[in-house]
Residue, then its C-alpha position, 0 to 999 in steps of 0.5 A: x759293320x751294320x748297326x744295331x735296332x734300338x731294340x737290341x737285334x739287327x738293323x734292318x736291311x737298307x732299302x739303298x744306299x742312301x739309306x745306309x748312309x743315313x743309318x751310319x754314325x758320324x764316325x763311320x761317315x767321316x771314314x768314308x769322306x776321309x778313305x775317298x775324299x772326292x765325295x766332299x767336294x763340294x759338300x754334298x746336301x744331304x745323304x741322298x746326293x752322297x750316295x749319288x757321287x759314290x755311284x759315279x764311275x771315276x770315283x768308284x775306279x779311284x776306290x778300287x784302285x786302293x784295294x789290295x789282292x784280299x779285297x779285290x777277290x772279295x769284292x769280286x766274289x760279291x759281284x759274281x754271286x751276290x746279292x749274296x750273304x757273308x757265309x757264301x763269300x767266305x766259301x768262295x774266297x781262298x783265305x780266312x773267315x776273319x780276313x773275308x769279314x774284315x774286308x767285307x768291313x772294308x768295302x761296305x766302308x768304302x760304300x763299294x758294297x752294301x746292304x748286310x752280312x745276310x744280303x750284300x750288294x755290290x754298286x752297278x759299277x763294280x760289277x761293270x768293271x769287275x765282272x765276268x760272265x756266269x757261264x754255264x750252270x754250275x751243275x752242268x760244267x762237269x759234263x762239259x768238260x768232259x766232253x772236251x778233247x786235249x788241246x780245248x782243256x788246255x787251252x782252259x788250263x793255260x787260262x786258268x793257270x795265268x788268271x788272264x785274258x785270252x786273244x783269239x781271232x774272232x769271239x763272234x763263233x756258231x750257235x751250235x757246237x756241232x758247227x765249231x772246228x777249232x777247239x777255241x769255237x768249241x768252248x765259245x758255243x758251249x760258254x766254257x769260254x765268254x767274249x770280252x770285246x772282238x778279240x779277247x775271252x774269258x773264263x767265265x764264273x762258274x767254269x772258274x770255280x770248278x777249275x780251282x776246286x770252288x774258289x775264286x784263286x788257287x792259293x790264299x789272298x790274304x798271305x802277303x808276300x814276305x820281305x826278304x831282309x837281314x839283321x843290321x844294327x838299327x843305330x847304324x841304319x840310324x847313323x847312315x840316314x843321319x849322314x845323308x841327310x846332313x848330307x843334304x842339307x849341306x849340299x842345298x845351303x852350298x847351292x843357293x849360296x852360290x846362286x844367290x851370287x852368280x844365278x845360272x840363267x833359266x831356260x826358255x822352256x823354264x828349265x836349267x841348262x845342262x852345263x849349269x846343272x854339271x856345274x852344280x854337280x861339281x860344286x857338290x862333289x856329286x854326279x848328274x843324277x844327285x845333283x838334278x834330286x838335290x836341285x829339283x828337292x830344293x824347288x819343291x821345298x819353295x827354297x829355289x825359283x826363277x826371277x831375275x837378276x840385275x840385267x833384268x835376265x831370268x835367272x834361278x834364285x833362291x826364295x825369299x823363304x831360304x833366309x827363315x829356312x837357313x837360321x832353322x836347325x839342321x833337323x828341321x831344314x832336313x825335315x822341310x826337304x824329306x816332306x818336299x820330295x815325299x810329295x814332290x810329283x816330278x819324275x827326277x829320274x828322267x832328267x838326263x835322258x831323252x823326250x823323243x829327240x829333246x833332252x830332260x833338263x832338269x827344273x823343265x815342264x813335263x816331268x810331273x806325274x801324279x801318281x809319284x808322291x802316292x807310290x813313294x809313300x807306299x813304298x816306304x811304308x812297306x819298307x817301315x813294316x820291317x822290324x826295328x834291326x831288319x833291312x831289306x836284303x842284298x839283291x832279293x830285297x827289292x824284288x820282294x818289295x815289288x812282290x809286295x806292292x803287286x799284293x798291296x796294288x793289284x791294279x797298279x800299273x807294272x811300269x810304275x813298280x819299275x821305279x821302286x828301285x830308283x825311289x829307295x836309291x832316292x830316299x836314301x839320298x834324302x836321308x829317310x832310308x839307310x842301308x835298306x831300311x827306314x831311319x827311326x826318326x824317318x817313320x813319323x814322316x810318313x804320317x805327316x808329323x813332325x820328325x822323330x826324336x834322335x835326329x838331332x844326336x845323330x847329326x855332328x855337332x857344327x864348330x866354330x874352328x878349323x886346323x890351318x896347315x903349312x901348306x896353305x890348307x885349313x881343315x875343318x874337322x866337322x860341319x862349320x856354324x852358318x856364319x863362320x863357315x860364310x866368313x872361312x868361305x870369303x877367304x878360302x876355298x872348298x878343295x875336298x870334302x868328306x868327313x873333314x872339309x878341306x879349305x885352301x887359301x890362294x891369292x883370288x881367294x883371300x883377295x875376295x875378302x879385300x873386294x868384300x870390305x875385309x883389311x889386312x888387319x881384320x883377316x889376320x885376326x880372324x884367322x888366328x881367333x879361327x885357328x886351333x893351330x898357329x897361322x903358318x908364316x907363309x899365309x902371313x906374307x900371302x895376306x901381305x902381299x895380295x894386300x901390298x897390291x890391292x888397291x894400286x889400281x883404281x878404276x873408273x867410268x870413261x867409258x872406264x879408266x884405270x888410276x894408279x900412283x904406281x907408273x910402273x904398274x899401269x906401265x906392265x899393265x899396258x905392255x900385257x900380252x893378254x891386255x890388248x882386248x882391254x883397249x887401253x890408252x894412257x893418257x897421263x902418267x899415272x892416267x889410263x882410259x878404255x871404252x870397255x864398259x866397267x862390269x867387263x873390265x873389272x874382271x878382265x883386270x882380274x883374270x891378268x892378275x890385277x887387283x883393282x878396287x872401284x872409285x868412287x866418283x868423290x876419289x873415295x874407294x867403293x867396295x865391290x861386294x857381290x849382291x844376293x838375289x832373291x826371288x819370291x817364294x811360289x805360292x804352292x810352296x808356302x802351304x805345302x804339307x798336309x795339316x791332319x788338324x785342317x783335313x779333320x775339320x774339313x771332314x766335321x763340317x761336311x760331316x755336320x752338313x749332310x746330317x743337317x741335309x737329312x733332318x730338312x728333307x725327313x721334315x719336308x712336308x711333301x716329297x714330290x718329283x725331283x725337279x733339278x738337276x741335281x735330285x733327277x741326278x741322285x734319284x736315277x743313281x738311287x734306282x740303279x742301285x737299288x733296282x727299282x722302277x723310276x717314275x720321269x717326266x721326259x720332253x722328247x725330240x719333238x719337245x712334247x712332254x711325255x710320262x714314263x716309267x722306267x728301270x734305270x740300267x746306267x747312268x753316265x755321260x749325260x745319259x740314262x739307259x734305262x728298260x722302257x715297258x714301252x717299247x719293250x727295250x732298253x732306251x737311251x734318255x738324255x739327262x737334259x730333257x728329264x724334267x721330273x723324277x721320282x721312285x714308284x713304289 
């Protein structure tokens, strides 16, 4: 609020608001510049041209747009009655004093309003995109109203009882009411309804306040809507959010060790191919819709990009990021992914679906929406408003939510409010939301900080052993630490998980330990070190046998040839049903050549049942061990997330830069005409607010230098309208030819 006199009392009224600017405190000013950060960017010069960007139309929408229902109705009634004082605000709005004064502090916060409690005035702006017409005298609409037949007063009623605009035919009706003929003519001559545009009226001030007993709403604007929630044990909440995000985490490191292997290839639009995404799904264990948040989240997170792989292809990989990622705790790698889809502006949502007659992939352009990370963090931070123990309830807990936001938002658009449900479900994938309300360790997020404490407890602790059954099957009985799961993986795999995950060893399975290097010596040892149970038998003769014939065959470059000192296995081999696309041809006993490439016949070898090692050129065994790709991290992922301590900086510096601005233009000698554009600029704002006459040097069409006095009306799109005592109108000047500027008076 204002401050006070040096001498104890009020401060004076600010001439504009400029000079309002100039008599805040640095602390008030750095409110300003943190609740519209779009004025300190550039750093103004000084309070004069901060004044001057506050005016300006598409920052003012942007502060308007923060408003809630309270606010907005206050605002309103300051542009409706003002200049006018907080005594006549308060009868005007339908809600408390204390709540119309703390949102009056609100406004003149956002610099949408100034002046002081005795005399508010709102920025000409506002009053454009807010205000109505006055209407009749306020003394004179009751007798007009009276004087209306049946279906005219409801047509009055209906709009009143909407808070609408109303669409008619035609706003352009007879001067005279004696001349109208539908009841919509009547209250267009008699100003009981105003004209917006060709085909839309409203009601006008006055005739407002009337219908609704002298205030600008029927019901109170500063009662939120209430949560409908019900009682849960917060620690359940707690170990549910806890479960997704472990959950999470679990799914994203199974993804990119897989692609670090075998990447799926990018589209030629940047996007990835449906079938590599149901892949993905299947080897998560989890639908379409999961499966596209887990991937999108991962590429938000830096984790996943596109590159290249070993055929030159484009290929998605994980970053370089994703090794310092993965050696982190859970916690923390859960707490990178949460920020990633908190302020992730893709609309996930739409993969699967159609634009037009193309298919969404998933990782495609186009799905960034801008308002995305914004609303997420709104809907959040209304769920958190429940108390610790309450979540939202089944089937009427959204639909409250909603209610709220409209109260929170009243500007928002309603087809985003259609995605809140979509984001809880997303959030609760995540793992910040569980069973309707947000996890205790969640909240700190929401202001940028680092996770709560209890995230760590909540999560189960990884083991180093697992429970190998007859069957062939080894159950790990909770998360596997990171290097001993990536060694149980060469050897067996995933068949089911759930609370314990289901490992099971086959032939391919163990042999792809052989192809990584392994001898049968060290596989045994490492499953009996591994095992909390005896290795069964049967596993024991598995690991012999896919050893006993790893290796008898022995494949090289001729294009390819195939050495074996078992003839009779390269003799099966040749007599294969399935062998004929190989094109092999014996050329010794123990000699077979083929004029496929090595890379296509190494798997073909395999898919037969073979278990051929490469040679060397030196007769010595190569191993074949698949290589890991990587790509480079993107740019934007390495500074994602807001630094509160950089922002506040940012804020000082610009801050101490105006303060500067103002002392060097108090201590200027002479203060003649604005000359450049930016001054002219913020002395024509200065006026507008302010009203009062502006003296301008303006060239005209035929380039001859003209002097004019002026009171400026708009300024905007390069133009100043303006009343010219000239010609006795209001004139249009283009910016560009105003040569001088300076306030009379």
């Amino acid at each position: 609020m204002p401050t006070s006199s040096p001498a104890g009392g009020p401060a004076p009224a600010p001439r504009t608001l400029a000079d309002q600017l100039r008599s805040w405190p640095d602390e008030r000013l750095a409110t300003l510049l943190r609740l519209r950060p779009d004025l300190a960017a550039p750093a103004p010069a000084d309070s004069a041209q901060l004044a001057g960007r506050a005016v300006v139309r598409t920052s003012v929408v942007r502060a308007v747009d923060l408003l809630d229902r309270l606010e907005l109705a206050v605002l309103a009634a300051v542009v409706q009655e003002g200049p006018t004082g907080s005594e006549r605000i308060r009868e005007v709005v339908h809600a408390s004093p204390a709540s119309v004064d703390a949102a009056l502090g609100r406004l003149s916060d956002l610099a949408l309003i100034w002046g002081t409690p005795q005399v508010w005035r709102p920025l000409t702006v506002v009053a454009e995109l807010l205000g109505v017409p006055a209407g009749p005298e306020a003394t004179a609409v009751p007798g007009l109203l009276a004087a209306l037949d049946d279906r005219a007063r409801a047509i009055l009623d209906h709009l009143d009882e909407t808070d609408a605009a109303g669409t008619v035919a035609e706003t352009r009706v007879p001067v005279r009411p004696q001349d109208a003929t539908t009841p919509t003519e009547h209250l267009l001559a008699r100003r009981l309804l105003a004209p917006r545009g060709d085909r839309h009226v409203v009601l006008p001030w006055n005739v407002l306040l009337h219908l609704r007993g002298g205030r600008s709403t029927r019901e109170r604007v500063d009662e939120e809507p209430v949560l409908a929630a019900g009682e849960r044990d917060a620690q359940i909440v707690d170990r549910a959010a806890a479960g997704a995000a472990h959950e999470l985490t679990r799914r994203v490191e199974m993804l990119l060790e897989q692609w670090a292997v075998r990447p799926p290839g990018g589209l030629r639009t940047g996007g990835l191919g449906v079938r590599e995404l149901r892949a993905a799904a299947d080897l998560m264990h989890a639908d379409l819709p999961v499966a596209a948040l887990v991937v999108e989240t991962t590429a938000a997170a830096g984790l996943l990009a596109l590159g290249m792989n070993d055929e030159l292809d484009s290929a998605w990989l994980p970053t370089d990021a994703y090794d310092g990622w993965a050696a982190r705790s859970t916690a923390e790698r859960w707490a990178v992914l949460a920020r990633a889809w908190l302020d992730n502006p893709r609309l996930v949502s739409a993969v699967g679906g159609r634009d037009g007659d193309k298919p969404v992939n998933a990782l495609s352009p186009g799905l960034e929406r801008g308002w995305l990370p914004g609303d997420r963090h709104s809907v959040l931070r209304e769920l958190a408003t429940l108390e610790p123990g309450h979540t939202l309830a089944a089937g009427t807990g959204v639909a409250s939510l909603v209610a709220r936001l409209q109260w929170r938002h009243p500007r928002r658009p309603a087809g985003r409010l259609a995605h809140v449900a979509t984001m809880l479900d997303e959030a609760a994938t995540v793992g910040l939301v569980g069973l309707g309300a947000v996890a205790s360790y969640a909240r700190p997020l929401l202001d940028g900080e680092d996770v709560g404490p209890g995230l760590d407890d909540l999560l189960p602790a990884p083991v180093d052993h697992v429970l190998i059954q007859a069957d062939l099957t080894a159950v790990a009985p909770g998360p596997l630490e990171r290097t001993f799961a990536h060694r149980l993986g060469l050897l067996a795999d995933v068949e089911s998980r759930g609370g314990a995950t289901v490992y099971r060893f086959s032939a391919d399975s163990v042999r792809r330990a052989f192809d990584s290097g392994w001898s049968a010596i060290e596989v045994k040892d490492f499953l009996r070190a591994s095992s909390r149970t005896p290795v069964p038998q049967a596993l024991d003769f598995l690991v012999e046998d896919v050893s006993r014939r790893f290796g008898t065959l022995r494949v090289g470059v001729a294009e390819s040839f195939l050495r074996s000192d078992d003839e009779t296995a390269l003799t099966e081999l040749l007599h294969h049903k399935d062998a004929a696309s190989l094109r092999l041809r014996r050329i010794a006993p123990t000699v077979v050549v083929s004029d496929v490439p090595l890379q296509v016949l190494l798997p073909r070898l395999r898919e037969l049942g073979a278990a051929p090692v490469v040679e060397a050129p030196d007769g010595t065994v190569r191993v074949a061990r698949p290589e890991e790709f990587r790509a480079r991290t993107p740019k934007h992922a390495r500074t994602a997330g807001r630094d509160a301590a950089r922002q506040a900086a940012r804020v000082a510096a610009v801050v101490a830069a105006v303060r500067a601005g103002d002392r060097a233009a108090a201590e200027r000698p002479s203060r003649g005409p604005a000359t450049t554009p930016a001054d002219v600029m913020a002395v024509l704002r200065e006026a507008v607010e302010s009203r009062r006459e502006v003296w301008i040097g303006y060239l005209d069409n035929h380039g001859t230098s003209t002097e004019r006095i002026v009171r400026p009306v708009d300024v905007g799109g390069g133009q100043l309208s303006a009343y010219d005592e000239r010609t006795d109108e209001v004139r249009s000047f283009a910016i560009h030819r105003i040569t001088q500027a300076r306030a009379t008076g």
